[in-house]
Every structure is written in structure tokens, then in C-alpha cells.
VOPAGU-2260 file (C-alpha; in pm, 1 decimal, decimal comma):
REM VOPAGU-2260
SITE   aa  ch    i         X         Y         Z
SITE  UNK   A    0    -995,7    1667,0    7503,9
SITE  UNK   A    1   -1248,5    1939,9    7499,5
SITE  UNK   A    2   -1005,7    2181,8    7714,2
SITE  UNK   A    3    -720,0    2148,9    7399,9
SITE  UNK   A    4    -975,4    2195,5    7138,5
SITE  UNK   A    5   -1120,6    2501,3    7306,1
SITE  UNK   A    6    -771,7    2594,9    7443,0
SITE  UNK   A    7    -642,0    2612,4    7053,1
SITE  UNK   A    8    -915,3    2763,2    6916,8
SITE  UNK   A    9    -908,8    3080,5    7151,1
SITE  UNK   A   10    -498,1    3108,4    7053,0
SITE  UNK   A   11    -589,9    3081,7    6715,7
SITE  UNK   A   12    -850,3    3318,8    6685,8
SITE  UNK   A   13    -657,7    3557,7    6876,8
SITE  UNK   A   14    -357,5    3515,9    6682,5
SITE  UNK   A   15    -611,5    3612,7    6389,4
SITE  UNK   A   16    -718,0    3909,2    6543,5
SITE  UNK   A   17    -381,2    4042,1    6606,9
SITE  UNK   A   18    -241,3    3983,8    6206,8
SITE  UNK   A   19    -571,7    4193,0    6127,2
SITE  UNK   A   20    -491,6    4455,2    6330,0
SITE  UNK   A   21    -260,7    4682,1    6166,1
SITE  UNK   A   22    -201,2    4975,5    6438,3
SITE  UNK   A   23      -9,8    4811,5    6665,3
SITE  UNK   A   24      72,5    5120,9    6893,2
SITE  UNK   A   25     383,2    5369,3    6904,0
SITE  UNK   A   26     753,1    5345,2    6823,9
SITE  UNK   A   27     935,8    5304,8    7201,1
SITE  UNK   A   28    1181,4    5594,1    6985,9
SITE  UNK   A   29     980,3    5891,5    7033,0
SITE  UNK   A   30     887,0    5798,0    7427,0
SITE  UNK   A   31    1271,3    5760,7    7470,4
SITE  UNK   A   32    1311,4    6095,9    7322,3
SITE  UNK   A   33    1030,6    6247,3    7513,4
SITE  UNK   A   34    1141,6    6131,2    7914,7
SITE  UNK   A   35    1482,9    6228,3    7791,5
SITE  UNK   A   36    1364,2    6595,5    7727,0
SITE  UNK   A   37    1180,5    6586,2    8056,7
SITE  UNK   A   38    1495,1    6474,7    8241,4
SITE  UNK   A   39    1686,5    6758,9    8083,6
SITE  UNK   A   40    1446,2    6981,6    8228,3
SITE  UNK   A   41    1432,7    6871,8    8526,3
SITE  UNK   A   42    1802,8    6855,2    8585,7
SITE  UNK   A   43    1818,9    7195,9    8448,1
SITE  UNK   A   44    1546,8    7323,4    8698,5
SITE  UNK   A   45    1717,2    7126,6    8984,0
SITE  UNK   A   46    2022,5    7313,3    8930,7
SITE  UNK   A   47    1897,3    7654,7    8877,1
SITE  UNK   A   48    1713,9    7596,5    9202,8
SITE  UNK   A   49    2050,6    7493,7    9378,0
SITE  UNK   A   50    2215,7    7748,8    9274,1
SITE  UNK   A   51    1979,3    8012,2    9382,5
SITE  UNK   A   52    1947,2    7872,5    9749,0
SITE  UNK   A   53    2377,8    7863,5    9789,4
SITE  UNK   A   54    2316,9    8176,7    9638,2
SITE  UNK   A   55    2082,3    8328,7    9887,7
SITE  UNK   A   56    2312,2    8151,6   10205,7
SITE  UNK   A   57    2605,5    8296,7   10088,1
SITE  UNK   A   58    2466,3    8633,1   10103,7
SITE  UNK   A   59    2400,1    8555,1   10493,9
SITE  UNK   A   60    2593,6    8769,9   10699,7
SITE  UNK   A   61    2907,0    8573,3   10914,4
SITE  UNK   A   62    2790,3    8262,0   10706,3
SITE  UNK   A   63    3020,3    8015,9   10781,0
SITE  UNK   A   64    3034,2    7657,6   10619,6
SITE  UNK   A   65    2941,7    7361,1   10828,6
């Protein structure tokens, strides 16, 4: 009996301390918006790089495609 009491007294007073706490931490919106700008750059700079290095074997004399 002593394991529920203390068992529902611990849920209680942390249910308590979460109603009190007002700040409950950020919106998942802006984190969404943020690793979708950071994918956008990285696509962009993993193109850019792609097209630089087919760039540079192209210019290879008698280059010939495997």
C-alpha cells in the first residue's frame, strides 16, 4: 500500500509542477522551417559542386563517357 501512496503522490506532484510551468519549449514550426532551409542549401551546394566536377571532366581532352 505504501508503493501506491508514494507512487501517486510523485505523479501528482509532478503533474503540479508541469501546470506551473508556463514555458513549455519551442513551436516544432520554426525547427521545420529551419532544417528545411538547411536542406535547400545543401542541395543547392551539392549541385553546384556536381556541376563543376562534369564540368572540369568534360574539359579533359579525348574524354570519353564510360
Amino acid at each position: 500500500m505504501y508503493l501506491y501512496t508514494y507512487l501517486h503522490t510523485a505523479v501528482v506532484t509532478r503533474l503540479a509542477e508541469l501546470r506551473r510551468e508556463a514555458d513549455r519549449g519551442d513551436s516544432p514550426v520554426p525547427t521545420a522551417v529551419i532544417i528545411f532551409g538547411l536542406v535547400a542549401v545543401a542541395m543547392a551546394v551539392t549541385t553546384l559542386a556536381l556541376t563543376k566536377a562534369n564540368n572540369w571532366m568534360n574539359a579533359i581532352p579525348n574524354n570519353t563517357a564510360p
